[in-house]
mmCIF file of the N, C-alpha and C atoms, coordinates in Angstrom:
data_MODEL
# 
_entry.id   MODEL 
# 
loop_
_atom_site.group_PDB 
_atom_site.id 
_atom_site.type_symbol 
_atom_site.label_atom_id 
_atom_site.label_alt_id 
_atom_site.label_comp_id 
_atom_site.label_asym_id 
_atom_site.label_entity_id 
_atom_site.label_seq_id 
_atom_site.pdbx_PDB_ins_code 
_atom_site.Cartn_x 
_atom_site.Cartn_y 
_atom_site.Cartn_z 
_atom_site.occupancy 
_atom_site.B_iso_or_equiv 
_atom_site.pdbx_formal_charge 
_atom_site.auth_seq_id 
_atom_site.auth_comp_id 
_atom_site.auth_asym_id 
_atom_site.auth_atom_id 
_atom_site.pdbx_PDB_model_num 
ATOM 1   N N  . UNK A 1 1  ? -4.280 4.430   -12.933 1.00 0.00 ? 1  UNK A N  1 
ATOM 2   C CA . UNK A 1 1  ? -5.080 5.018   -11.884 1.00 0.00 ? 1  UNK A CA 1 
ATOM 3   C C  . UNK A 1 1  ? -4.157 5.734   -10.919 1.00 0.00 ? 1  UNK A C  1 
ATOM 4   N N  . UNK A 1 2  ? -4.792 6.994   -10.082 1.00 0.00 ? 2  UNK A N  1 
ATOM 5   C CA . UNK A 1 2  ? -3.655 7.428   -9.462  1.00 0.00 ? 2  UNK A CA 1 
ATOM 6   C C  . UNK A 1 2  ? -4.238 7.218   -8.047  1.00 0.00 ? 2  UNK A C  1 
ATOM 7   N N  . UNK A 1 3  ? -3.540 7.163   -7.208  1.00 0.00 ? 3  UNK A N  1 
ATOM 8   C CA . UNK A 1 3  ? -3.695 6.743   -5.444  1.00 0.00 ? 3  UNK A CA 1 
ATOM 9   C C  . UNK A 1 3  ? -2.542 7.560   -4.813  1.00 0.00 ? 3  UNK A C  1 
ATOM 10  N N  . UNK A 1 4  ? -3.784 7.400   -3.140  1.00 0.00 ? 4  UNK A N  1 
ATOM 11  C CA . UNK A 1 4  ? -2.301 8.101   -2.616  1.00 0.00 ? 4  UNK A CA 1 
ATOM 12  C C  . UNK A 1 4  ? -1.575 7.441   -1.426  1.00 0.00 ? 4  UNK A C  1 
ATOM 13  N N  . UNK A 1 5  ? -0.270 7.323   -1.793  1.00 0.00 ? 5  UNK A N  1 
ATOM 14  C CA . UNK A 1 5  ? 0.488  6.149   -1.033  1.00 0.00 ? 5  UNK A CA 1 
ATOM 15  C C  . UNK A 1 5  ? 1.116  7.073   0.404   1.00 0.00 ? 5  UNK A C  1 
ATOM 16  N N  . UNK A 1 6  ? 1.030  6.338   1.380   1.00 0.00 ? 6  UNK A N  1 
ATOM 17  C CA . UNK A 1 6  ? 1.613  7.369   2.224   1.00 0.00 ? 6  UNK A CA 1 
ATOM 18  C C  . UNK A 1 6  ? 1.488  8.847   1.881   1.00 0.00 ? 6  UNK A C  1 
ATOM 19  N N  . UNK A 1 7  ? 0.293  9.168   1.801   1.00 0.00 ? 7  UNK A N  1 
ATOM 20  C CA . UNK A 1 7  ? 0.488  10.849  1.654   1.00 0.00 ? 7  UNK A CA 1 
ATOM 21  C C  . UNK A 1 7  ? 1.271  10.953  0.044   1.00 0.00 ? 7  UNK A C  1 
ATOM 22  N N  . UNK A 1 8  ? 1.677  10.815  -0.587  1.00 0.00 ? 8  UNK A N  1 
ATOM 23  C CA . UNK A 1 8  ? 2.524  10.916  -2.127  1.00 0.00 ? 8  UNK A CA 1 
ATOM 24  C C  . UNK A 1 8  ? 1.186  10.182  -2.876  1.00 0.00 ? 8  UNK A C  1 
ATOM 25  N N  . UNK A 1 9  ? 1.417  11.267  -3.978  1.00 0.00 ? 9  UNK A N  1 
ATOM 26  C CA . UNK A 1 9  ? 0.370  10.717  -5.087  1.00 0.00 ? 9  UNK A CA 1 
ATOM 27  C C  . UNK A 1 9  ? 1.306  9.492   -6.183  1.00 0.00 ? 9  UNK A C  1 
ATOM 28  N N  . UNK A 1 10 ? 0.533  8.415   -6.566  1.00 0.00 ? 10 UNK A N  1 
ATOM 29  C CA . UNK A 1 10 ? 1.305  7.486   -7.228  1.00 0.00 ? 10 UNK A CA 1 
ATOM 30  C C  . UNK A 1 10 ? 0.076  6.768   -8.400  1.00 0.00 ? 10 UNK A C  1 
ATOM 31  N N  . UNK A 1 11 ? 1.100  6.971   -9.376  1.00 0.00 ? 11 UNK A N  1 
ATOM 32  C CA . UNK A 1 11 ? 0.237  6.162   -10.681 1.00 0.00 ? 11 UNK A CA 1 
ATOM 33  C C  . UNK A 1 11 ? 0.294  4.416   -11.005 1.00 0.00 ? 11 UNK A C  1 
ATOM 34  N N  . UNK A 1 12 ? -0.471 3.847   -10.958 1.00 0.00 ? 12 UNK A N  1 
ATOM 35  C CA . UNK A 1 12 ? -0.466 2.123   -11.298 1.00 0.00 ? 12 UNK A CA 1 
ATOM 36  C C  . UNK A 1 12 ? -1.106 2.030   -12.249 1.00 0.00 ? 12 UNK A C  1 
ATOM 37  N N  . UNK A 1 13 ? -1.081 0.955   -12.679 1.00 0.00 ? 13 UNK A N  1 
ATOM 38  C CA . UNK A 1 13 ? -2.117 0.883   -14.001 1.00 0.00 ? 13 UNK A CA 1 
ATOM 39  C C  . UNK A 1 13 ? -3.403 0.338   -13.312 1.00 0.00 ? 13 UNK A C  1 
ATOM 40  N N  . UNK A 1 14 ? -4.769 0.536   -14.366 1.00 0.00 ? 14 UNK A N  1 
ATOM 41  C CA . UNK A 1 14 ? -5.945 0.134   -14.136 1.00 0.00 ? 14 UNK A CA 1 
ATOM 42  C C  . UNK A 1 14 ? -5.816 -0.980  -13.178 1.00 0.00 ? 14 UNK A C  1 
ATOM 43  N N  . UNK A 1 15 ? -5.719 -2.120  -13.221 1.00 0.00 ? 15 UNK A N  1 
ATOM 44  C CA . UNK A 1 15 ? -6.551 -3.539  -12.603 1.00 0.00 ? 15 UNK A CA 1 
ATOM 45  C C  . UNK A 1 15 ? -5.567 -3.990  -11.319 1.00 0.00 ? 15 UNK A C  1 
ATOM 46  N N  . UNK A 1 16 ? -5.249 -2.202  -10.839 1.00 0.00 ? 16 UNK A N  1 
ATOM 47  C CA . UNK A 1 16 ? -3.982 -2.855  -10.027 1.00 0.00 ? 16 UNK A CA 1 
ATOM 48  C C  . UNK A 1 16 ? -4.557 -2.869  -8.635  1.00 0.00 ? 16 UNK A C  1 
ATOM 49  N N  . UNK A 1 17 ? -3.866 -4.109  -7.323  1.00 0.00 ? 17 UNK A N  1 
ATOM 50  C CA . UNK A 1 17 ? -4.224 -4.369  -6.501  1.00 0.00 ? 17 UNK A CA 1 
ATOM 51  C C  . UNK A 1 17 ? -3.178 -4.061  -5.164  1.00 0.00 ? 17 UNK A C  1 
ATOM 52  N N  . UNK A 1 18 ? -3.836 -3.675  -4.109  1.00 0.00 ? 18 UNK A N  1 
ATOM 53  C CA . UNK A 1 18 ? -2.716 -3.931  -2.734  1.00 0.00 ? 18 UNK A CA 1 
ATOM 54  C C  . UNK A 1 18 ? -1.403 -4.124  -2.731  1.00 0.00 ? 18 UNK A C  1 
ATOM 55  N N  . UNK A 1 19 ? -1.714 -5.509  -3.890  1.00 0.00 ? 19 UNK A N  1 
ATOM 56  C CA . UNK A 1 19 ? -0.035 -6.340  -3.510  1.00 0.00 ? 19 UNK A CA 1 
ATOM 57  C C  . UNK A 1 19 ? 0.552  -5.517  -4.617  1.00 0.00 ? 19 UNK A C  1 
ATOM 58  N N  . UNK A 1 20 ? -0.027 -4.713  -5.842  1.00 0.00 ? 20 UNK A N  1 
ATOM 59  C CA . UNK A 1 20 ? 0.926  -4.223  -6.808  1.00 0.00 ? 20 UNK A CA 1 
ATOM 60  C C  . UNK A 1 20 ? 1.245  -2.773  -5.993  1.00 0.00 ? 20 UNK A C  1 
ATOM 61  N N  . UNK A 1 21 ? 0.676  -2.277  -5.314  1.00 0.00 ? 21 UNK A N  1 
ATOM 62  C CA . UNK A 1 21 ? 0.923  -0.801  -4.256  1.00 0.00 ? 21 UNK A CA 1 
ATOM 63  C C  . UNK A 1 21 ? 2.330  -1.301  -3.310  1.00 0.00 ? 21 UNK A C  1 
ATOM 64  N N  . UNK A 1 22 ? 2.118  -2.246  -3.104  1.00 0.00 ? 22 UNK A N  1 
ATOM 65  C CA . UNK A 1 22 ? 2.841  -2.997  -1.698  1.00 0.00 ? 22 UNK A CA 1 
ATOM 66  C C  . UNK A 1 22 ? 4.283  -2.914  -2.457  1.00 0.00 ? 22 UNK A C  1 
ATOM 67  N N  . UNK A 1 23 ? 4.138  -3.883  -3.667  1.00 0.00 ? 23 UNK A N  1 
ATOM 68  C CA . UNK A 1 23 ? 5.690  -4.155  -4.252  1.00 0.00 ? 23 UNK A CA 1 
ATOM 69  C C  . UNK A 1 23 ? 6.043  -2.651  -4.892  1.00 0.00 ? 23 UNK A C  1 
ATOM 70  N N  . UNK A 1 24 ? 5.550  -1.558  -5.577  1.00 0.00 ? 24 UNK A N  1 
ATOM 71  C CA . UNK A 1 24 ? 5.715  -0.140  -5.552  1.00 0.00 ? 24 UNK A CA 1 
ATOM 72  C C  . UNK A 1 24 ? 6.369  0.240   -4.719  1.00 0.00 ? 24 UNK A C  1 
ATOM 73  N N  . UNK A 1 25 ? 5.974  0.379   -3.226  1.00 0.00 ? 25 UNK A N  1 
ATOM 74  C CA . UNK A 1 25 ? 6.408  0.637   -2.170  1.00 0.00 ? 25 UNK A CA 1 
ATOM 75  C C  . UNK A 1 25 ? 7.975  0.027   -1.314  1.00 0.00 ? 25 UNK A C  1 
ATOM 76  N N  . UNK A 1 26 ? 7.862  -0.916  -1.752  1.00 0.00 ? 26 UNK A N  1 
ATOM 77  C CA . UNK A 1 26 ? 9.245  -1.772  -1.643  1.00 0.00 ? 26 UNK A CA 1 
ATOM 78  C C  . UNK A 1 26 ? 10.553 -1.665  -2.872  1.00 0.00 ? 26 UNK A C  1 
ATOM 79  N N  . UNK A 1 27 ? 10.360 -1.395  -3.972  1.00 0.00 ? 27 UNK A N  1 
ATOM 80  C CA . UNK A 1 27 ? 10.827 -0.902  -4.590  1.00 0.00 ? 27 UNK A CA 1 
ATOM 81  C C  . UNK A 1 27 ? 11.352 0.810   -4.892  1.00 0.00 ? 27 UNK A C  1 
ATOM 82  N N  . UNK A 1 28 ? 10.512 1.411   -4.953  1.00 0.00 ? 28 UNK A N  1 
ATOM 83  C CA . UNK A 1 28 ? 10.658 3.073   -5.071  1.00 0.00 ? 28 UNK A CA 1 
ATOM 84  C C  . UNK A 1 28 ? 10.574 3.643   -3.596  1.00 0.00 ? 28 UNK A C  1 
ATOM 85  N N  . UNK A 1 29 ? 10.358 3.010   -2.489  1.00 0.00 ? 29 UNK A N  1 
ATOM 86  C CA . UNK A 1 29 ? 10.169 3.822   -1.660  1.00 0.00 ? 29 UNK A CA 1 
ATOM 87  C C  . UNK A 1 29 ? 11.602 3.305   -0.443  1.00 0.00 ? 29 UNK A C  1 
ATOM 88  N N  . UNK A 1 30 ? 11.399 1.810   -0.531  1.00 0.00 ? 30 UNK A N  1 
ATOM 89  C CA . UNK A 1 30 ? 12.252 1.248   -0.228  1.00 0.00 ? 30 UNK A CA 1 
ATOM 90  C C  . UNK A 1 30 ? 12.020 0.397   1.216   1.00 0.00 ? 30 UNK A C  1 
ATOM 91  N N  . UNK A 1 31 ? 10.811 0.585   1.172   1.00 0.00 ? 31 UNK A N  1 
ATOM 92  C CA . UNK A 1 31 ? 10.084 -0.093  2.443   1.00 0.00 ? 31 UNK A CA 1 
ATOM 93  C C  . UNK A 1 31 ? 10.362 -0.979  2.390   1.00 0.00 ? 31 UNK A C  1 
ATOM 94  N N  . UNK A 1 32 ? 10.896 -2.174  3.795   1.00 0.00 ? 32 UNK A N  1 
ATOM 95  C CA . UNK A 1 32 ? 10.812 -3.886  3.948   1.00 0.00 ? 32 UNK A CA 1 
ATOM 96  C C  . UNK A 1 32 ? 9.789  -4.423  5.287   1.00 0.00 ? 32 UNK A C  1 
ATOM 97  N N  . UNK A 1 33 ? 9.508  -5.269  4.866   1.00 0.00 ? 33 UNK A N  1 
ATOM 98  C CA . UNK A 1 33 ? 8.525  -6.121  6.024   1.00 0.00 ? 33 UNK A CA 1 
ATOM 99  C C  . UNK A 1 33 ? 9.267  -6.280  7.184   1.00 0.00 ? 33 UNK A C  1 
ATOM 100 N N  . UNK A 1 34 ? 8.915  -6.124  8.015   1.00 0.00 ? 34 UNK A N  1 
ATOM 101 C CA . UNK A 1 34 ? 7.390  -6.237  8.679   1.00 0.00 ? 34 UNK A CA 1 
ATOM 102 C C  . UNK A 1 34 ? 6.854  -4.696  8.285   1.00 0.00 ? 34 UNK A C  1 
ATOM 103 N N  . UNK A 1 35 ? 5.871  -4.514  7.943   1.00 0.00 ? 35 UNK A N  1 
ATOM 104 C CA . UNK A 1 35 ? 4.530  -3.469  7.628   1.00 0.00 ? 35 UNK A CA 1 
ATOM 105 C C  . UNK A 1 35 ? 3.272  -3.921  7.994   1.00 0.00 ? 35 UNK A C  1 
ATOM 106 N N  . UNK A 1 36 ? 2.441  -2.971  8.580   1.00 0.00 ? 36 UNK A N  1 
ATOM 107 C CA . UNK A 1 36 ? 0.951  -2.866  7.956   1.00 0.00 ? 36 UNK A CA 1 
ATOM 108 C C  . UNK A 1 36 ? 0.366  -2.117  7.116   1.00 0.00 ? 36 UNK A C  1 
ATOM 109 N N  . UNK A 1 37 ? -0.874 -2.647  6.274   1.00 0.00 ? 37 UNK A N  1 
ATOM 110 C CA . UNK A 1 37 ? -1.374 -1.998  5.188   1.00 0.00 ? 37 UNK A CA 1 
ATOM 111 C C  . UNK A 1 37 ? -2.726 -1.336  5.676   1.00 0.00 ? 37 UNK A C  1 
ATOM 112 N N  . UNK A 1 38 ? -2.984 -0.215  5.396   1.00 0.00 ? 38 UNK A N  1 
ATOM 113 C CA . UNK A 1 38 ? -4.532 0.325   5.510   1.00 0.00 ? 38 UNK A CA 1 
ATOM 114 C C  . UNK A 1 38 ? -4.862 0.459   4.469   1.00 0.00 ? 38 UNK A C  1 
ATOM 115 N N  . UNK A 1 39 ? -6.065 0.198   3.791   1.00 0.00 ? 39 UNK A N  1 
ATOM 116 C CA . UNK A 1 39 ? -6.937 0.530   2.515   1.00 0.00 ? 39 UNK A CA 1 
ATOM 117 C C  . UNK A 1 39 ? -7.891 1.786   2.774   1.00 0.00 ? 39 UNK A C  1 
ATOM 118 N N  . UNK A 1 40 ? -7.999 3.296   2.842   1.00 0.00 ? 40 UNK A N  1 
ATOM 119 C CA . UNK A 1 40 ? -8.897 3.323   2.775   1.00 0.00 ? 40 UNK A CA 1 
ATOM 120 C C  . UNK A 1 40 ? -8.685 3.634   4.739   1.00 0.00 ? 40 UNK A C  1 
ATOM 121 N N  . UNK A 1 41 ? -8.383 3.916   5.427   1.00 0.00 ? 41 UNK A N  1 
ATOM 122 C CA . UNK A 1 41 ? -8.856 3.436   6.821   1.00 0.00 ? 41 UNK A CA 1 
ATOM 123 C C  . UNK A 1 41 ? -8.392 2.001   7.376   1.00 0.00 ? 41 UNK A C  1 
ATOM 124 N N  . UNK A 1 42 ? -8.746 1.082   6.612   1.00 0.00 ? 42 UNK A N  1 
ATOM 125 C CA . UNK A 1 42 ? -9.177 -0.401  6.574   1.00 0.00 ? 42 UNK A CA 1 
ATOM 126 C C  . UNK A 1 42 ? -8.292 -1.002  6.757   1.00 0.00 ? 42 UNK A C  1 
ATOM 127 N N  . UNK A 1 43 ? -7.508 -1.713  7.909   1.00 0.00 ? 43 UNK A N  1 
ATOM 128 C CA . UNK A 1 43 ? -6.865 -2.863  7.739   1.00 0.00 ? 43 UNK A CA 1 
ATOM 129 C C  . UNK A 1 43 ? -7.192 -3.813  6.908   1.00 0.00 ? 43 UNK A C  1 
ATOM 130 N N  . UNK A 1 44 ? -6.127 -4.205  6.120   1.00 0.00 ? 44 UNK A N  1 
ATOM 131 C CA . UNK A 1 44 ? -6.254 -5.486  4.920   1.00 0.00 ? 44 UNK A CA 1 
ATOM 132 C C  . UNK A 1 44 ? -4.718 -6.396  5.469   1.00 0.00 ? 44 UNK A C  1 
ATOM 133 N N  . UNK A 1 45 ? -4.869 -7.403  5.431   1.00 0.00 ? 45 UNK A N  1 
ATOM 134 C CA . UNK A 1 45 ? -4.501 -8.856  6.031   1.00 0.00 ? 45 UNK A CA 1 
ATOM 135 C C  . UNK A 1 45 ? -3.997 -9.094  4.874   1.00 0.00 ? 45 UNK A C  1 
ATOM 136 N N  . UNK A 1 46 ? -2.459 -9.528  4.902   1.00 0.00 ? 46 UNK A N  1 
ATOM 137 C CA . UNK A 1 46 ? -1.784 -9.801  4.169   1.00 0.00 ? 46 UNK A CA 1 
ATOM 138 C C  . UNK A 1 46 ? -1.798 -10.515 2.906   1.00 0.00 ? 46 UNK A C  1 
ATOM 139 N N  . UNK A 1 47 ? -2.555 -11.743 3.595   1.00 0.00 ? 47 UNK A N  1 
ATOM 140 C CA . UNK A 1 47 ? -3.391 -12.965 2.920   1.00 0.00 ? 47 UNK A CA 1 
ATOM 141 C C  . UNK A 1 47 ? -4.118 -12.072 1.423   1.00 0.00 ? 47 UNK A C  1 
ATOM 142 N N  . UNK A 1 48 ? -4.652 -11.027 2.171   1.00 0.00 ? 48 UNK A N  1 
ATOM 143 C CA . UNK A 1 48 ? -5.261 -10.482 1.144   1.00 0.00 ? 48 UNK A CA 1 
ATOM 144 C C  . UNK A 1 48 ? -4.859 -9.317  0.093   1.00 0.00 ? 48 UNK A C  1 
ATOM 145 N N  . UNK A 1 49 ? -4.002 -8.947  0.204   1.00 0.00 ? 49 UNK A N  1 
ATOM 146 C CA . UNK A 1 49 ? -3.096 -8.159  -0.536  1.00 0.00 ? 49 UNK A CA 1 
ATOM 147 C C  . UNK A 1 49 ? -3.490 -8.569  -2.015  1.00 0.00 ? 49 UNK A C  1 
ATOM 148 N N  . UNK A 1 50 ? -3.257 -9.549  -2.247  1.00 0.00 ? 50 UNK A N  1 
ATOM 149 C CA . UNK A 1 50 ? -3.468 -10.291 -3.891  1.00 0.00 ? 50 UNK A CA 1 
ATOM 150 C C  . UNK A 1 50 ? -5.038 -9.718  -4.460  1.00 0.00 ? 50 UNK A C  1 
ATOM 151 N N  . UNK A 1 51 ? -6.094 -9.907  -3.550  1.00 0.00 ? 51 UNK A N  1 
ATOM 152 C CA . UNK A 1 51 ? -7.522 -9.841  -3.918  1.00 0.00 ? 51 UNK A CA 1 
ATOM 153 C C  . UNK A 1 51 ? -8.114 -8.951  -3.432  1.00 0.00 ? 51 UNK A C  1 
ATOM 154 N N  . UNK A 1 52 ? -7.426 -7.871  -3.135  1.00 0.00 ? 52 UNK A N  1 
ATOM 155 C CA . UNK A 1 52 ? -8.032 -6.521  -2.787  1.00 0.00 ? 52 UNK A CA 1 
ATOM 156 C C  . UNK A 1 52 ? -7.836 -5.238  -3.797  1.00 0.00 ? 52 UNK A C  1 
ATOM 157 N N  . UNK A 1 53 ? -8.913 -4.975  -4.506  1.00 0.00 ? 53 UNK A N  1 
ATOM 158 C CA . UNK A 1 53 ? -8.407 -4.100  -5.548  1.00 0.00 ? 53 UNK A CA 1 
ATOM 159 C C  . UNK A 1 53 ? -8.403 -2.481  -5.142  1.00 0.00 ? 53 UNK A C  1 
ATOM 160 N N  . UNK A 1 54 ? -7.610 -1.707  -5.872  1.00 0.00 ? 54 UNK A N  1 
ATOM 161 C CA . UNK A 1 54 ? -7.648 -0.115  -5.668  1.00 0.00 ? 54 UNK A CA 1 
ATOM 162 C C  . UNK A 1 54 ? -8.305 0.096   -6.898  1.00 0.00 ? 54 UNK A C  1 
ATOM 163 N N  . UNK A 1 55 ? -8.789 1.613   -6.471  1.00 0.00 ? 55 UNK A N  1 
ATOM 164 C CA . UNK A 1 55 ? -9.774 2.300   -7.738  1.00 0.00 ? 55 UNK A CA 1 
ATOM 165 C C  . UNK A 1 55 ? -9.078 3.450   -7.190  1.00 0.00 ? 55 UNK A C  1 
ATOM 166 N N  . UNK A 1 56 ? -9.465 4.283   -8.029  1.00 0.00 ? 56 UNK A N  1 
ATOM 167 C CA . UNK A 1 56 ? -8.674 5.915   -8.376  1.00 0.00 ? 56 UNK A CA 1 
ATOM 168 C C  . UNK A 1 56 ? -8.977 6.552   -7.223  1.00 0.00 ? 56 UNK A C  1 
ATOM 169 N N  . UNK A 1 57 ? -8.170 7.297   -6.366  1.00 0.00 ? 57 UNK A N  1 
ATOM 170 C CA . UNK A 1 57 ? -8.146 8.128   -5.561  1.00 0.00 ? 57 UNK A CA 1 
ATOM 171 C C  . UNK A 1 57 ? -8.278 7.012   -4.168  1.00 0.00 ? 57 UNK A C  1 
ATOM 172 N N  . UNK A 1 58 ? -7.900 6.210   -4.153  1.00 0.00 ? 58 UNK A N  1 
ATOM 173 C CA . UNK A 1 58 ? -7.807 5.480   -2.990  1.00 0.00 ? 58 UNK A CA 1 
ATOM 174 C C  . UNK A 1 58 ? -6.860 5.649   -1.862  1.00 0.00 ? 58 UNK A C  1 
ATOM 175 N N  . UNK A 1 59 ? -6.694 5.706   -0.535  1.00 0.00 ? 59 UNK A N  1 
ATOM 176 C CA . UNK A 1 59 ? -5.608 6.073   0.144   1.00 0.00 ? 59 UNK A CA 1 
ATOM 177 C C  . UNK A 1 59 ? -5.247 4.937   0.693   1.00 0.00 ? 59 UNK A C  1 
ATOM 178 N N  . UNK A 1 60 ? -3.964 4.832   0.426   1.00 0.00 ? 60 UNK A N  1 
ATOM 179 C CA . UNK A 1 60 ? -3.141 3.665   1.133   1.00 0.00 ? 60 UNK A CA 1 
ATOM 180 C C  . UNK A 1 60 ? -2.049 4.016   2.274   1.00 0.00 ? 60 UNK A C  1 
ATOM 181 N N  . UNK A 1 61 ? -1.995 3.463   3.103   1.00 0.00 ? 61 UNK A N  1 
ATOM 182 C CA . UNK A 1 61 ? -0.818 3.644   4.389   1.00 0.00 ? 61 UNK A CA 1 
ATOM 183 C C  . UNK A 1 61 ? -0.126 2.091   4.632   1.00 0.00 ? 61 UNK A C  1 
ATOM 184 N N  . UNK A 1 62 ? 0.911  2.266   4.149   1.00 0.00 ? 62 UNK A N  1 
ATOM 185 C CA . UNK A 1 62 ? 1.914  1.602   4.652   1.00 0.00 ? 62 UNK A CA 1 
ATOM 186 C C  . UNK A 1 62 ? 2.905  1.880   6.004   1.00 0.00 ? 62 UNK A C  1 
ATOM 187 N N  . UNK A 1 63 ? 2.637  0.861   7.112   1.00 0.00 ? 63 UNK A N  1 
ATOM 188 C CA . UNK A 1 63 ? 2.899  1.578   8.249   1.00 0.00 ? 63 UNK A CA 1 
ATOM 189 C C  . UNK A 1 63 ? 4.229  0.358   8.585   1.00 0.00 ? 63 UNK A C  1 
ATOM 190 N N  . UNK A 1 64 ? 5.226  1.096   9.485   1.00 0.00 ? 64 UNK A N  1 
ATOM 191 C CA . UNK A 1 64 ? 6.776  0.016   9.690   1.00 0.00 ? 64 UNK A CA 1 
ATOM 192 C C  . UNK A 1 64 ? 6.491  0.285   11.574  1.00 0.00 ? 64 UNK A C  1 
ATOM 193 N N  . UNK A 1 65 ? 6.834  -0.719  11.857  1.00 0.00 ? 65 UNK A N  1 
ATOM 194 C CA . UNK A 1 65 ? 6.982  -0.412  13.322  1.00 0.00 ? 65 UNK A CA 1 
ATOM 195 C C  . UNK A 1 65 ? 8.064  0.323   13.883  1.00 0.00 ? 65 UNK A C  1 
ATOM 196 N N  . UNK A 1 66 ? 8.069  0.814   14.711  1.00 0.00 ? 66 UNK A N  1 
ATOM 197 C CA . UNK A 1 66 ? 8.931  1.752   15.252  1.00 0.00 ? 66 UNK A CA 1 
ATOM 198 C C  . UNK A 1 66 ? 9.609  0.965   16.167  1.00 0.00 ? 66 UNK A C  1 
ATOM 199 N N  . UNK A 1 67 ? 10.967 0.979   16.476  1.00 0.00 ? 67 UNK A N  1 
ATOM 200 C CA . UNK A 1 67 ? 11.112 0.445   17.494  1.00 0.00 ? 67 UNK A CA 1 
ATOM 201 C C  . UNK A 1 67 ? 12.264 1.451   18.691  1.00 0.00 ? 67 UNK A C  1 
ATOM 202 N N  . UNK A 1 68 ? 12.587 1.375   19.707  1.00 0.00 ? 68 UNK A N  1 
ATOM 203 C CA . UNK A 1 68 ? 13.443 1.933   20.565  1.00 0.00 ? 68 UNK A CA 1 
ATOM 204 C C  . UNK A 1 68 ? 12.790 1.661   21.714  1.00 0.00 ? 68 UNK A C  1 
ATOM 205 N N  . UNK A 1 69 ? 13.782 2.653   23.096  1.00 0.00 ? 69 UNK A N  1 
ATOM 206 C CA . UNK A 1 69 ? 13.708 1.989   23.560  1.00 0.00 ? 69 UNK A CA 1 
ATOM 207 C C  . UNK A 1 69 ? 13.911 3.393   24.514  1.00 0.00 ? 69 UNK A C  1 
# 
């Protein structure tokens, strides 16, 4: 299925979920926690990462806090 991660289009396989976008993202992109996730708009809660599924053309935002000062 293809989604779009931060603005970048990205392919997963069918039955893939949040947490398989999330570890994508930590891997190829190189993102580390602390993050938030949007589904869609949607804040999704970490907890739920595992049981939240994507379907094709879904938009995901992975967001890092900024910090300074």
């Amino acid at each position: 299925m293809n989604i779009v991660l931060n603005g970048q289009p990205v392919a997963l396989p069918d039955a893939a979920c949040v947490a398989d976008a999330v570890d994508h993202a930590t891997r190829a992109l190189g993102l580390r926690p602390p993050f938030a996730v949007a589904l869609n708009l949607q804040f999704v809660p970490r907890a739920q990462y595992a049981h939240t599924p994507l379907h094709e053309g879904d938009r995901l935002e992975i967001i890092t806090p900024i910090t300074g000062g």
